[in-house]
Backbone bond lengths (Angstrom), bond angles and torsions (degrees), N, CA, C in turn:
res aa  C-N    CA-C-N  psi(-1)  N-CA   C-N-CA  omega(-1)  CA-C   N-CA-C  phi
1 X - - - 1.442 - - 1.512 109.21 -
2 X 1.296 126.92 136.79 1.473 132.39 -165.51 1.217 103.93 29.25
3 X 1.440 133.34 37.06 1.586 109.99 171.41 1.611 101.55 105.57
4 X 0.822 130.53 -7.79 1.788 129.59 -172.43 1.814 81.66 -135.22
5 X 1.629 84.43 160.39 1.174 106.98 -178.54 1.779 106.73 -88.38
6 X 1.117 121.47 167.66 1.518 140.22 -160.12 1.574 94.37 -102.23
7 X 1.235 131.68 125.15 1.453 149.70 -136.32 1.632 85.48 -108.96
8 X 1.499 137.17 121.69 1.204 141.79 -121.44 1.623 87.61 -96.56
9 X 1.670 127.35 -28.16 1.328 113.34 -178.75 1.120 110.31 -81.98
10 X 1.705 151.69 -42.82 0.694 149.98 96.27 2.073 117.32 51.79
11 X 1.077 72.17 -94.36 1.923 95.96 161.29 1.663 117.59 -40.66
12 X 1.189 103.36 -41.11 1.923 121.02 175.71 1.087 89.66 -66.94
13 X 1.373 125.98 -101.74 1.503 158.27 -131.85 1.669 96.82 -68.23
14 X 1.776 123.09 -26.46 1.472 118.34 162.86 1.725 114.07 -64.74
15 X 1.421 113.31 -41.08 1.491 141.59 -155.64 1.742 84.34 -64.83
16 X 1.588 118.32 -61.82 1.544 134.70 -150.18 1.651 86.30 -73.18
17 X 1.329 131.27 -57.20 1.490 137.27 -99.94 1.998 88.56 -130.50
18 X 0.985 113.44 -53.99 1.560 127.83 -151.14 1.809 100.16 59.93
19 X 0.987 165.84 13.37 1.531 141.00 -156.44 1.802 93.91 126.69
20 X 1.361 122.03 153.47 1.373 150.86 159.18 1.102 134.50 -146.07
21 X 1.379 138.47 130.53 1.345 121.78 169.05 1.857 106.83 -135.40
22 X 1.649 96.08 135.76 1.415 111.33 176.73 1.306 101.25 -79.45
23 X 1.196 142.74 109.96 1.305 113.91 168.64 2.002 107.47 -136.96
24 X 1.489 107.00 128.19 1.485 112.70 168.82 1.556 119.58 -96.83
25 X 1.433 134.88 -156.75 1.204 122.21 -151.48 1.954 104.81 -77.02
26 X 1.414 107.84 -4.08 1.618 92.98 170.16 1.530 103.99 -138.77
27 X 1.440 123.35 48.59 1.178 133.29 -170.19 1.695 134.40 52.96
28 X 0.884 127.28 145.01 1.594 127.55 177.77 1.409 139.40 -89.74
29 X 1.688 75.08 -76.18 1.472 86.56 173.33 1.800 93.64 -178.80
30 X 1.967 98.14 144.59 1.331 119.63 170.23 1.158 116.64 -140.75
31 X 1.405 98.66 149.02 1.396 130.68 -172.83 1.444 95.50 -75.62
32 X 1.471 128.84 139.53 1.156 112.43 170.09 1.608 105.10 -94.46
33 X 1.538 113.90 140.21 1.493 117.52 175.64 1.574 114.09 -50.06
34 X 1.467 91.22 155.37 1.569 97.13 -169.49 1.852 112.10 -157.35
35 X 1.345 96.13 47.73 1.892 109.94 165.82 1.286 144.67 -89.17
36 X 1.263 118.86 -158.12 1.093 106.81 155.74 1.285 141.29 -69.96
37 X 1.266 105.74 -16.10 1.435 108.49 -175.56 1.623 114.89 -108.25
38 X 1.675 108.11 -22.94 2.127 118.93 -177.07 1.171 90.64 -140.44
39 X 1.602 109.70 118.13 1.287 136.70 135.21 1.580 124.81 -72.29
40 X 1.813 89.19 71.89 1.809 81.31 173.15 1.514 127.71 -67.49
41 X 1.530 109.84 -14.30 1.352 99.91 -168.31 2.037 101.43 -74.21
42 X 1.693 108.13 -38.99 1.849 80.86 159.06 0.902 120.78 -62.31
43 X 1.005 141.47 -55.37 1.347 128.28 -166.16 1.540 128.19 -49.89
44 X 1.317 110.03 -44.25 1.199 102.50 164.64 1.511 134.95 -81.99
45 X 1.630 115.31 -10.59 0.965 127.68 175.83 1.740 109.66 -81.89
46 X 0.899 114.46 -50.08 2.121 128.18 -179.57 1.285 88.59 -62.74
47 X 1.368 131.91 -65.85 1.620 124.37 -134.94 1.866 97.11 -83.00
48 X 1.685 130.04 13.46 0.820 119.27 -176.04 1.913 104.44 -130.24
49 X 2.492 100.60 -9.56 1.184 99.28 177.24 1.791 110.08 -69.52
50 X 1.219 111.49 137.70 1.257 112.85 177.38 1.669 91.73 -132.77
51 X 1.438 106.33 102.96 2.371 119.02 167.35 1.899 77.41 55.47
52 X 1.416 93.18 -131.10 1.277 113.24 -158.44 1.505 117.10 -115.10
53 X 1.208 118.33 48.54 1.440 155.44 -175.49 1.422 119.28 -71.10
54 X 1.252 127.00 85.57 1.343 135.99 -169.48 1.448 112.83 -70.28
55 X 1.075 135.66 108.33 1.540 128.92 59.52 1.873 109.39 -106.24
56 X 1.380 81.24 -24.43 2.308 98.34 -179.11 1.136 109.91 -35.12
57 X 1.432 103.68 -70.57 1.391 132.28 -131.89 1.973 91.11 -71.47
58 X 1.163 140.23 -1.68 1.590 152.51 -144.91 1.261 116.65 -154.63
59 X 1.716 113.98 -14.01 0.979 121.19 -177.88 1.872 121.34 -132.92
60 X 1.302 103.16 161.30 1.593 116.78 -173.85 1.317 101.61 -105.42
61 X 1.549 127.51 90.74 1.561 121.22 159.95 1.787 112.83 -61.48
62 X 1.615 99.52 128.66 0.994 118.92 -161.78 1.678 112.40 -105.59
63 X 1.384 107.89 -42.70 1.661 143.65 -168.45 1.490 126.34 -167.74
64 X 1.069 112.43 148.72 1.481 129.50 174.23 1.365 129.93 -120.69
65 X 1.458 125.06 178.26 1.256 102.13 176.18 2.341 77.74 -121.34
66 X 1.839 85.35 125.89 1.074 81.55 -159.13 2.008 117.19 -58.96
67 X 1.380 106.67 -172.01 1.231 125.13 -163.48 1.383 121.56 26.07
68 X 1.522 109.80 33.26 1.466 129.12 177.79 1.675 111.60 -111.50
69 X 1.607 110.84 -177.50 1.216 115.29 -172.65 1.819 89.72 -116.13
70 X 1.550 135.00 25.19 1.090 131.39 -175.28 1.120 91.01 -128.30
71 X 1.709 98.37 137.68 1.656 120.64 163.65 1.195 120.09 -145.75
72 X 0.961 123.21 161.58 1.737 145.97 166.91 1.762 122.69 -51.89
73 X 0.575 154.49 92.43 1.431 131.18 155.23 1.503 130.92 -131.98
74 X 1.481 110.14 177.99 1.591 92.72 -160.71 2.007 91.76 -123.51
75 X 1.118 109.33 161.32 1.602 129.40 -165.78 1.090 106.22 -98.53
76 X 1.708 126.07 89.14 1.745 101.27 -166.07 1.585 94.89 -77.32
77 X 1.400 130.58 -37.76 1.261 137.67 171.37 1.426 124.99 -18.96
78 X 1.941 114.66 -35.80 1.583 125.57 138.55 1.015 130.92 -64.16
79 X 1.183 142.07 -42.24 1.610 140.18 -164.42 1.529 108.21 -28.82
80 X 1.268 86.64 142.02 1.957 109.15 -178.13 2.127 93.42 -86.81
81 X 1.071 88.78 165.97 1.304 119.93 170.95 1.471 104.05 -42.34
82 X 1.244 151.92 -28.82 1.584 151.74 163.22 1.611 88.93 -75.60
83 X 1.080 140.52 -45.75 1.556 117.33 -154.22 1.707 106.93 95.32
84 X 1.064 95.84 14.85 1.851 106.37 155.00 1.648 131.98 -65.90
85 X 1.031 120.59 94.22 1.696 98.20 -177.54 1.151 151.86 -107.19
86 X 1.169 130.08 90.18 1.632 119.47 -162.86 1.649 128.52 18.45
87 X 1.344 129.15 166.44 1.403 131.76 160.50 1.098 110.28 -166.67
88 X 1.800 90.14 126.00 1.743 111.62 -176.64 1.864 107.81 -108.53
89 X 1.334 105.98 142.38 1.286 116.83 144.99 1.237 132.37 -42.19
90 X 1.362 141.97 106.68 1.046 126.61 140.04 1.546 156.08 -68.03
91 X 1.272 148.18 106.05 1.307 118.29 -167.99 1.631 92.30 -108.64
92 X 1.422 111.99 120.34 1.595 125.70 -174.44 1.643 109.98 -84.36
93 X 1.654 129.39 5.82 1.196 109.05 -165.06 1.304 93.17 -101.75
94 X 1.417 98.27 162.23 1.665 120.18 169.33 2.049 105.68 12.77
95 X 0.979 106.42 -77.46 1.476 115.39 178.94 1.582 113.65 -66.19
96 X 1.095 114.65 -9.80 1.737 119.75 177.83 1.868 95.29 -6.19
97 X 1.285 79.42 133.38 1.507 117.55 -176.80 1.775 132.25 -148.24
98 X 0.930 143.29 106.74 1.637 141.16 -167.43 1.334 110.71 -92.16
99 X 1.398 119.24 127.61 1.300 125.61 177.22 1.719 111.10 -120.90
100 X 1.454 139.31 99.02 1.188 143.25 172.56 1.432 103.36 -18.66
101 X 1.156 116.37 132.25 1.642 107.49 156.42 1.632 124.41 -123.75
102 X 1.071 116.37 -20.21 1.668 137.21 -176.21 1.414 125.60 -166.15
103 X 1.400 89.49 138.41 1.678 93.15 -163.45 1.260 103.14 -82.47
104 X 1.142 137.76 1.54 1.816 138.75 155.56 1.804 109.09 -149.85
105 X 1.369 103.42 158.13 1.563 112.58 173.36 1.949 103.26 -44.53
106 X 1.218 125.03 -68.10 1.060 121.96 163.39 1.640 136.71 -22.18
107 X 1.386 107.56 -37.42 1.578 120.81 162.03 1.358 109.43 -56.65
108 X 1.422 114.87 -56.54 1.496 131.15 -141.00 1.502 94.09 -86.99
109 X 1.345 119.85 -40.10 1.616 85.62 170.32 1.258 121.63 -85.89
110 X 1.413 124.11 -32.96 1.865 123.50 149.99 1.503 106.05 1.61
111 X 1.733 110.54 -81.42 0.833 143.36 -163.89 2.045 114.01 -63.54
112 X 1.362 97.40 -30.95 1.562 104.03 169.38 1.684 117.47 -85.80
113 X 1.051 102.69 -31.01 1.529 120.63 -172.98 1.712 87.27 -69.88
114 X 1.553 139.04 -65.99 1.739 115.96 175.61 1.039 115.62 -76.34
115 X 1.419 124.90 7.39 1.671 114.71 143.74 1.454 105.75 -57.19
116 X 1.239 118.70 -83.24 1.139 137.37 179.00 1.867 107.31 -15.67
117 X 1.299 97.92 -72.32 1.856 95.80 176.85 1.620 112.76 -63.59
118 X 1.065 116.37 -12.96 1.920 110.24 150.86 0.936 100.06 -54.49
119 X 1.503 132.10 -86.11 1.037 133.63 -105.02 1.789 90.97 -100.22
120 X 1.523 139.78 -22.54 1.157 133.59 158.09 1.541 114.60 -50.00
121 X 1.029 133.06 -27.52 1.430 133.84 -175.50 1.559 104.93 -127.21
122 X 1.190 121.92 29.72 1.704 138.19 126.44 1.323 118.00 -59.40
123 X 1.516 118.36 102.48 1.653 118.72 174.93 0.999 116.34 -63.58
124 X 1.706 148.73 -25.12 1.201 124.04 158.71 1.085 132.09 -78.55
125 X 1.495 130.40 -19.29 1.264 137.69 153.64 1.437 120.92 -46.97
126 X 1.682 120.64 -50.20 1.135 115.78 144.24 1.514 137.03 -43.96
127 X 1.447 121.86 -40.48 1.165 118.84 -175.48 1.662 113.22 -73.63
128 X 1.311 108.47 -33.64 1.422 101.31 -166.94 1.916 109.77 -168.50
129 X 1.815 92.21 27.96 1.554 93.22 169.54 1.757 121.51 80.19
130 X 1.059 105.72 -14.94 1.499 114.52 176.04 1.846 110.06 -74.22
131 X 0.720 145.19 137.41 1.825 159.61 161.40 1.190 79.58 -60.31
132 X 1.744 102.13 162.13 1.569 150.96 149.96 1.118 97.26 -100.81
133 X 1.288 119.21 -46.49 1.913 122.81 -141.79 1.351 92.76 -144.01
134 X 1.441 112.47 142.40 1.528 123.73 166.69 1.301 116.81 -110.76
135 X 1.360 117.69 159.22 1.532 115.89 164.37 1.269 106.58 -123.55
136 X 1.865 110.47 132.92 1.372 92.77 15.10 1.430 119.56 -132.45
137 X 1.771 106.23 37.90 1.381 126.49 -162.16 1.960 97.99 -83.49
138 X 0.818 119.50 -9.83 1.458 122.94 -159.21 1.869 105.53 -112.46
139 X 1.630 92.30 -9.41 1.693 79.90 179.00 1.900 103.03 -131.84
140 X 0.943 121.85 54.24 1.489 114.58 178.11 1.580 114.11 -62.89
141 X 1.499 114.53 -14.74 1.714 92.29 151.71 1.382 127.59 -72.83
142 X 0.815 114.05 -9.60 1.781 118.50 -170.30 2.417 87.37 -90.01
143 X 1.177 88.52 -40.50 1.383 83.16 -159.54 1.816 97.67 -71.53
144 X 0.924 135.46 -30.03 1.390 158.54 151.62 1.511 125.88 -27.80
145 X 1.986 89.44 -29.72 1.731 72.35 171.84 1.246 104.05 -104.73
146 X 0.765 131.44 21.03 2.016 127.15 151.46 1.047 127.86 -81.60
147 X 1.537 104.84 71.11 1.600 121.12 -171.50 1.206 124.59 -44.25
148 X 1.574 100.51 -30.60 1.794 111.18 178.62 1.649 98.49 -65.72
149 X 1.001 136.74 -72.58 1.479 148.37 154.01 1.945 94.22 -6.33
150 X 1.130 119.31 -93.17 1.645 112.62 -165.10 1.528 98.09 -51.71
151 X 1.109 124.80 -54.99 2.018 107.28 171.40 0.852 111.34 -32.49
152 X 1.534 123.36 -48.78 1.726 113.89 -162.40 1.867 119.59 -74.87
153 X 1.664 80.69 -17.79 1.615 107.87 -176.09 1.333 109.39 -61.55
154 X 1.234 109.75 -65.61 1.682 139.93 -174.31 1.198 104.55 -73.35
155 X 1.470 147.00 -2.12 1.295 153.74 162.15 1.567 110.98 -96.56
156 X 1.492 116.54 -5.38 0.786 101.86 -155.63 1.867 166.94 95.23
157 X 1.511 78.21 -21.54 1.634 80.84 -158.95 1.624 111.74 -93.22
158 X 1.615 115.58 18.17 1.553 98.99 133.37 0.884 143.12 -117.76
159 X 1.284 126.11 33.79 1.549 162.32 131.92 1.880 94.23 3.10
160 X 1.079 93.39 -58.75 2.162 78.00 -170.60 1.133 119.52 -93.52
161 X 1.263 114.79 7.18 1.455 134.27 161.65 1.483 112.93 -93.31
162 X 1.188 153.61 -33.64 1.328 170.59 106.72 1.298 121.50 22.56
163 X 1.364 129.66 110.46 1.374 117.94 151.69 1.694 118.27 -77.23
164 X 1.316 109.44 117.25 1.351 99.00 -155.48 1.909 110.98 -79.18
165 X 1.336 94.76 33.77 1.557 96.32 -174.80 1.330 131.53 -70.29
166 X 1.127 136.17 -138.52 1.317 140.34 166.32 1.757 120.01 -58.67
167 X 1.560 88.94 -58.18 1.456 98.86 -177.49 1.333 142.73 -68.86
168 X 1.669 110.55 -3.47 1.686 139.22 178.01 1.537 92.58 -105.37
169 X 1.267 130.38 -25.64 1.399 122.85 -146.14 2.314 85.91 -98.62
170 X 1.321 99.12 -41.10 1.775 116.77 175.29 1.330 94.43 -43.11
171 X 1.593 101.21 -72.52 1.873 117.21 179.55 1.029 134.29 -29.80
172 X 1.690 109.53 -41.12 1.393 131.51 -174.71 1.436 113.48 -69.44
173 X 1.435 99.40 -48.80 1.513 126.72 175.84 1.138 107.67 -39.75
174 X 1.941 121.66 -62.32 1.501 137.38 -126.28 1.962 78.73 -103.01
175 X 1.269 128.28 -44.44 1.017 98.89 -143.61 1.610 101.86 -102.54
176 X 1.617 119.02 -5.06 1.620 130.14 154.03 1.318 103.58 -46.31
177 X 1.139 119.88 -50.77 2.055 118.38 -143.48 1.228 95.17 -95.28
178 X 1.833 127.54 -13.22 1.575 126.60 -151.84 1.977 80.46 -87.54
C-alpha cells in the first residue's frame, strides 16, 4: 500500500470484511473500504501525502472517525519481525499532532472494543449521545496495557513521527504512569 507493505492483520480483516463502520449517534469509527471496486486505503492515505510530510508521508491511513480530521493509521516503518505494525492517532487539524495507540492492528481493536464497553454504560452517552470519555485521549489506561506499545514509547521509537509538543509529551506522561 503506497509503497509499504499491507500489515498482515489488516490484510485478514480487508480479505473477510471489505470496509466497517462502528458508528453511534455522532459516529465512531470506519474502516476505510477496500474492494474491488474502492481503494480507500489510497485514497485516504495519497490524498493527505503532501512531499515528505509527517505523520502521511510514514504512514498507512487505515480509518477515521468519520466526517472528522482524525484517523487511524499503521507505521509499516515499525513492524516487528511478523510484519505487525503499530497504530497511531492522528489529529489532522491546524495543530495536528500523533498520539501512538497500539502496538499492532490487533491491539487497537482489543483496545477499542473496552472503549466501546465504557462508553455503552456512559450515562450521558446514553442519555443523549454526548461522551464523558474520548478515544483515544480520554482512556490512557486502556491504551497502557499494551506494554509492547509503552516499550516502544519509552524507547522512543516514534520520536520521528511525533510532534514533539505539548500534546505527545501530556500522552507520554498519561499513558507511562497509567
Amino acid at each position: 500500500m503506497a509503497g509499504h507493505p499491507l500489515d498482515p492483520v489488516l490484510a485478514a480483516l480487508y480479505k473477510r470484511m471489505g470496509g466497517l463502520r462502528i458508528a453511534g449517534t455522532d459516529g465512531e469509527f470506519l474502516l476505510h473500504r477496500l474492494d474491488d471496486q474502492v481503494d480507500g486505503l489510497a485514497v485516504a492515505t495519497n490524498s493527505r501525502r503532501r512531499g515528505t510530510q509527517e505523520p502521511f508521508h510514514s504512514s498507512v491511513a487505515f480509518g477515521c472517525i468519520p466526517d472528522l480530521a482524525y484517523y487511524y493509521a499503521v507505521v509499516p516503518g515499525l513492524a516487528d519481525e511478523r510484519g505487525l505494525q503499530p497504530v497511531i492517532y492522528i489529529n489532522a487539524y491546524e495543530e495536528r499532532y500523533v498520539l501512538p495507540v497500539a502496538s499492532d492492528v490487533d491491539r487497537f481493536f482489543d483496545t477499542l472494543s473496552h472503549y466501546l464497553e465504557i462508553l455503552v454504560v456512559d450515562e450521558g452517552y446514553r442519555r443523549d449521545g454526548m461522551r464523558g470519555v474520548d478515544f483515544p485521549t480520554g482512556v490512557p489506561e486502556l491504551i497502557a496495557r499494551d506494554r509492547r506499545l509503552v516499550e516502544m514509547l519509552v524507547t522512543g521509537r516514534f520520536d520521528f513521527i511525533m510532534n514533539p509538543g505539548n500534546e505527545y509529551q501530556d500522552w507520554l506522561a498519561r499513558v507511562t504512569s497509567a
